[in-house]
LUMLUM-945291 format. One record per residue (C-alpha): residue number from 1; x, y, z. Coordinates in pm, whole numbers. Example, Ala and Ser with C-alpha at 12.3 -4.5 7.8 and 13.67 -1.06 7.14 Angstrom:
<nodes>
<i 1; x 1230; y -450; z 780>
<i 2; x 1367; y -106; z 714>
</nodes>
This chain:
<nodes>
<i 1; x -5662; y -168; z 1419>
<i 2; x -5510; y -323; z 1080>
<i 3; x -5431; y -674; z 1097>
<i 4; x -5184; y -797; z 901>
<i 5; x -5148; y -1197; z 773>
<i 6; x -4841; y -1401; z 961>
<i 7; x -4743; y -1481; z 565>
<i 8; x -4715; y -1093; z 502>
<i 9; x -4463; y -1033; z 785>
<i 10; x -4260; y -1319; z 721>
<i 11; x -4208; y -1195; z 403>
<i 12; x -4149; y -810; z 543>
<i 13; x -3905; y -954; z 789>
<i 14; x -3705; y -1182; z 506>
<i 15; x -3695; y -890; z 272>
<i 16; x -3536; y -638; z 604>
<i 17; x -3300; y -941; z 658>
<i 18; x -3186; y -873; z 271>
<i 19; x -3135; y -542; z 204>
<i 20; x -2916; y -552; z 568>
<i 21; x -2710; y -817; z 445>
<i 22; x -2698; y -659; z 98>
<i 23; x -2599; y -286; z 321>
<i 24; x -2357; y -492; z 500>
<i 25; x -2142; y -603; z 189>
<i 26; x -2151; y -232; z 33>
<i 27; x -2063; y -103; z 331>
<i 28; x -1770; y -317; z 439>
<i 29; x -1436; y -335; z 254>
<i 30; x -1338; y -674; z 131>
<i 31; x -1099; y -861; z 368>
<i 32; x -727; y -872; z 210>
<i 33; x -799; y -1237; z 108>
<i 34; x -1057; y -1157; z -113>
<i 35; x -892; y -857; z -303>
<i 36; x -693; y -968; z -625>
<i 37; x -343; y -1078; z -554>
<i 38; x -108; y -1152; z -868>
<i 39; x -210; y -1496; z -942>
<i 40; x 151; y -1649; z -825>
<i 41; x 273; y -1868; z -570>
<i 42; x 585; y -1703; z -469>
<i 43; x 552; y -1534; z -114>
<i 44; x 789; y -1397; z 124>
<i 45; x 709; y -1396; z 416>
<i 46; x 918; y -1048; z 577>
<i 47; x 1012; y -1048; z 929>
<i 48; x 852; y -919; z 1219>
<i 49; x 848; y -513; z 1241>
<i 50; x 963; y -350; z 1509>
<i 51; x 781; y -192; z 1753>
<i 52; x 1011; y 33; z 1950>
<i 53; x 1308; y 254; z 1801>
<i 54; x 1566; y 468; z 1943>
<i 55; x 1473; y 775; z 1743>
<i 56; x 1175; y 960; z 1873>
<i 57; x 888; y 1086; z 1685>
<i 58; x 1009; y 1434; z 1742>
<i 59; x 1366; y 1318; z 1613>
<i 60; x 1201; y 1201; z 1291>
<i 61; x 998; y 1484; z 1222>
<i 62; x 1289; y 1699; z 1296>
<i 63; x 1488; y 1480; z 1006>
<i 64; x 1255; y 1412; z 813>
<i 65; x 1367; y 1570; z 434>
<i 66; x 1363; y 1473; z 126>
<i 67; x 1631; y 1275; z -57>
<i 68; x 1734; y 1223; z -412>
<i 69; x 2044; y 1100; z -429>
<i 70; x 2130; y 705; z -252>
<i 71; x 2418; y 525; z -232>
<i 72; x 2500; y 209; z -415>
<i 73; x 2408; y 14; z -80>
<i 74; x 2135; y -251; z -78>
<i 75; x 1811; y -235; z 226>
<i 76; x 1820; y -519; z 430>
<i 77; x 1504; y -749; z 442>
<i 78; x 1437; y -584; z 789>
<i 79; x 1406; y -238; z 624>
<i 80; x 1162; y -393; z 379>
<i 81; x 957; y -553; z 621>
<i 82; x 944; y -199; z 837>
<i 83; x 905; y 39; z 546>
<i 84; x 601; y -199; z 426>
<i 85; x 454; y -237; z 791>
<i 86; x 475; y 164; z 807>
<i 87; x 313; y 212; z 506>
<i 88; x -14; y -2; z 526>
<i 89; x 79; y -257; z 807>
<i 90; x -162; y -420; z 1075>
<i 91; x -166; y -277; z 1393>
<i 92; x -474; y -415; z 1533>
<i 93; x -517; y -801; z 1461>
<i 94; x -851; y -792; z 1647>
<i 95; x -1003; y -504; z 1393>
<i 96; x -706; y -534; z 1158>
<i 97; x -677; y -154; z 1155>
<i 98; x -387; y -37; z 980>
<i 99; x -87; y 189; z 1027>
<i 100; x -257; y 476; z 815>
<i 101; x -594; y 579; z 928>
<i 102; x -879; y 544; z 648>
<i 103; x -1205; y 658; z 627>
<i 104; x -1488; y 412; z 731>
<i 105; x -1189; y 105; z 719>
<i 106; x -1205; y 152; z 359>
<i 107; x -875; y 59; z 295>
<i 108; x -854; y 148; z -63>
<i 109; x -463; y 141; z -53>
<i 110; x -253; y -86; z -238>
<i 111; x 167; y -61; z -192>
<i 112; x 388; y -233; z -435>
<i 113; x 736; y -256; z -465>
<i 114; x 1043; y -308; z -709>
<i 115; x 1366; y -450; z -605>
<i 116; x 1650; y -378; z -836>
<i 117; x 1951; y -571; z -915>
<i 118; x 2135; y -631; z -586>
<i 119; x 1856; y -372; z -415>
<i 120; x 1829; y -607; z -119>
<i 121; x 2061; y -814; z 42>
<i 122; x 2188; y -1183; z 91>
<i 123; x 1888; y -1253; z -148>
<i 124; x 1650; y -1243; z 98>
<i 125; x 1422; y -1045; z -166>
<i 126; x 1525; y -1141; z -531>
<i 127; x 1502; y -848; z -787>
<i 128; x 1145; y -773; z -951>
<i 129; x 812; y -681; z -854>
<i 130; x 626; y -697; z -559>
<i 131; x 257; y -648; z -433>
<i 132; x 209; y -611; z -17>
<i 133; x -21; y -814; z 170>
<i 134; x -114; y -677; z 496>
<i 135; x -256; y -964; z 657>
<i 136; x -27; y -1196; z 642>
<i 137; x 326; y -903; z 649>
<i 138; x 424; y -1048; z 343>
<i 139; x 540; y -986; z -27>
<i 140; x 329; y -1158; z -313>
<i 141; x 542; y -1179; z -659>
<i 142; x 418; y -1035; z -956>
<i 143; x 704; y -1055; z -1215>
<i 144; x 1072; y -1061; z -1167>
<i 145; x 1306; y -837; z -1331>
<i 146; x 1487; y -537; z -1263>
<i 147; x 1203; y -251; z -1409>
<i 148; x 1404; y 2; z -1269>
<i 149; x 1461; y 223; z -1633>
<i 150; x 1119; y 137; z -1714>
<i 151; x 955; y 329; z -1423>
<i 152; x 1224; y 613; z -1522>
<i 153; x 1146; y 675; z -1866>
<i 154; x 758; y 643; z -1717>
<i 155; x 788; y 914; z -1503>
<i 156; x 966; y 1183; z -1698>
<i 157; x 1288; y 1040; z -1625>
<i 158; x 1351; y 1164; z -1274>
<i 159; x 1699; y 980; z -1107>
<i 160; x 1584; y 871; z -808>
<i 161; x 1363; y 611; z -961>
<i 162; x 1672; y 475; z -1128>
<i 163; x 1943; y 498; z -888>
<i 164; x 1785; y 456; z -555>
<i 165; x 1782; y 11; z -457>
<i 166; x 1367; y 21; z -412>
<i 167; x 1108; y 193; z -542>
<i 168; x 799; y 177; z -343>
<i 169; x 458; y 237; z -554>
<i 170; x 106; y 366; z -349>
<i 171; x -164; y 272; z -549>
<i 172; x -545; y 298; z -495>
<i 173; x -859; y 119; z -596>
<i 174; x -1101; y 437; z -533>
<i 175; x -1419; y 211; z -551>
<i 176; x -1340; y 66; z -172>
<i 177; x -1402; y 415; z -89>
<i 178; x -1657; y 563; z -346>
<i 179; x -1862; y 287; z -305>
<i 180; x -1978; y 431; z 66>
<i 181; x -1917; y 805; z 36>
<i 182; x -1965; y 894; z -311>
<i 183; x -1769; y 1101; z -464>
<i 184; x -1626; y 1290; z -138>
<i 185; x -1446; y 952; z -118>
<i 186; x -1196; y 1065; z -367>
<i 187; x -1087; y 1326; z -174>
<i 188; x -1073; y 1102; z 141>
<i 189; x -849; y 833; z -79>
<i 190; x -609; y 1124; z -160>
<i 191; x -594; y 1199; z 246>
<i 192; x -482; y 852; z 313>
<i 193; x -228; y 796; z 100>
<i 194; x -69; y 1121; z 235>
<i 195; x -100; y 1006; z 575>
<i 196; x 117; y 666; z 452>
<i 197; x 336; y 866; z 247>
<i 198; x 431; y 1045; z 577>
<i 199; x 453; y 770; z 807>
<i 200; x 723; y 615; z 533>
<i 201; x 890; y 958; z 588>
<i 202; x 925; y 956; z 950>
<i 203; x 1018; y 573; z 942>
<i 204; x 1258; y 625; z 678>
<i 205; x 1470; y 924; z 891>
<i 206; x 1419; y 689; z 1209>
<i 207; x 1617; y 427; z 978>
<i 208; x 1861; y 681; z 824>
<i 209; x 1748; y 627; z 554>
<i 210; x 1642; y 852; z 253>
<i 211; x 1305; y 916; z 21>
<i 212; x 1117; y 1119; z -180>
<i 213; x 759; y 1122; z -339>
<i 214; x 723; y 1153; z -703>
<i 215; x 392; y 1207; z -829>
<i 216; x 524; y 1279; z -1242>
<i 217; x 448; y 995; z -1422>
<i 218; x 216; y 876; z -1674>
<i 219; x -73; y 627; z -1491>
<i 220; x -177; y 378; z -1752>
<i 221; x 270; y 306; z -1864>
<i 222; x 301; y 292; z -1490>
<i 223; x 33; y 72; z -1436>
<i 224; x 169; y -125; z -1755>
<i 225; x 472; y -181; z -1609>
<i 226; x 365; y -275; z -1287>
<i 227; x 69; y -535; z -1411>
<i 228; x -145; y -393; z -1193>
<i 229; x -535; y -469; z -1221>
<i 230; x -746; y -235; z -1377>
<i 231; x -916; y -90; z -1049>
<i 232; x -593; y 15; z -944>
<i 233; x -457; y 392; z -1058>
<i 234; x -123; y 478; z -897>
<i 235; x -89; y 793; z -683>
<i 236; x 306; y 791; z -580>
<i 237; x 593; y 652; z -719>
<i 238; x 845; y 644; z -370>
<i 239; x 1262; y 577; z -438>
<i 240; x 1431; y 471; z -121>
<i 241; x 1743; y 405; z -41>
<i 242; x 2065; y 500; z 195>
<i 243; x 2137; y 853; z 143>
<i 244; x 2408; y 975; z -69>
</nodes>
């Protein structure tokens, strides 16, 4: 039999408590509070989504196309706050699981948005740019201004961008992901923010409304433009609007 000193397993059992604490915190995204939002005390809080339509999911799929030409007409601050919940909203506030499933709760998603002049109405949403918070439904500023023509010229100046009252911008930090599956988590990153492109899809034809995903653009003017942090690399640019 080998004995073993009380001293020697208290320090086995401190340095097991470590390295699970230290797994834990790898493992486990950051909670929305802790990411980096724009340093800026302007919020909006958006209304509550709804959670029943009359348009079915087979309606939407059915409808579902995509559109390049809007109208002049401005989104309401209730087609903000259901376009954003669609995208990346909370649907569990026990787990705070999101609309758009993501490997291991990674969550490495970030949705922004810019409001051009008159884009939504009655003010509810001045003109500029906007980063989504999850937890709390609501709309952090990061700079206003209408940056419209600057996302146009950015992505090889393609009209919707230009013309259509919001452009909606998926953008991921890769590390959330990476950082517990390697490399394959690029691939799984990619997955999600098809699955949210596609839920703004069928929530945009349940609206009558219009979209279309542009992936064209050049990253770093984009992420100029946008004053995004440095983790984050944008993967769609996303005009919506009323169709034409």
């Amino acid at each position: 039999m080998v004995w073993i000193r009380k001293s020697t397993v208290a320090k086995i059992m401190a340095l097991i408590v470590f390295m699970v604490a230290v797994g834990m915190t790898a493992i486990w995204p950051k909670s929305d509070s802790q990411n980096s939002l724009p340093d800026s005390s302007e919020v909006i809080m958006l209304p509550e989504p709804a959670l029943k339509g009359d348009v079915s999911v087979e309606e939407a799929i059915d409808k579902r196309r995509s559109i390049r030409s809007f109208t002049d007409g401005p989104l309401a601050a209730e087609d903000i706050s259901q376009i954003m919940w669609a995208a990346q909203g909370i649907t569990d506030e026990t787990r705070m699981f999101r609309s758009a499933p993501s490997a291991g709760a990674t969550y490495p998603l970030e949705v922004y948005i810019v409001t051009g002049s008159d884009g939504v109405g009655d003010e509810d949403i001045p003109v500029g740019v906007y980063r989504y918070n999850p937890a709390e439904h609501s709309l952090q500023l990061v700079y206003t201004g209408d940056v419209r023509q600057d996302l146009y010229s950015a992505a090889l100046r393609q009209s919707p961008i230009d013309t259509a009252p919001v452009n909606i911008i998926i953008a991921a930090d890769y590390s959330r992901t990476t950082g517990r599956y390697g490399d394959r988590g690029i691939m799984y990153v990619h997955m999600e923010a098809g699955h949210s492109a596609q839920n703004l899809y069928l929530q945009t034809a349940a609206m009558d409304l219009g979209m279309v995903v542009i992936g064209a653009f050049e990253d770093d003017a984009i992420k100029r433009i946008l004053s995004m942090p440095a983790s984050h690399d944008p993967l769609y640019i996303i005009p919506v609007g009323h169709p034409r």
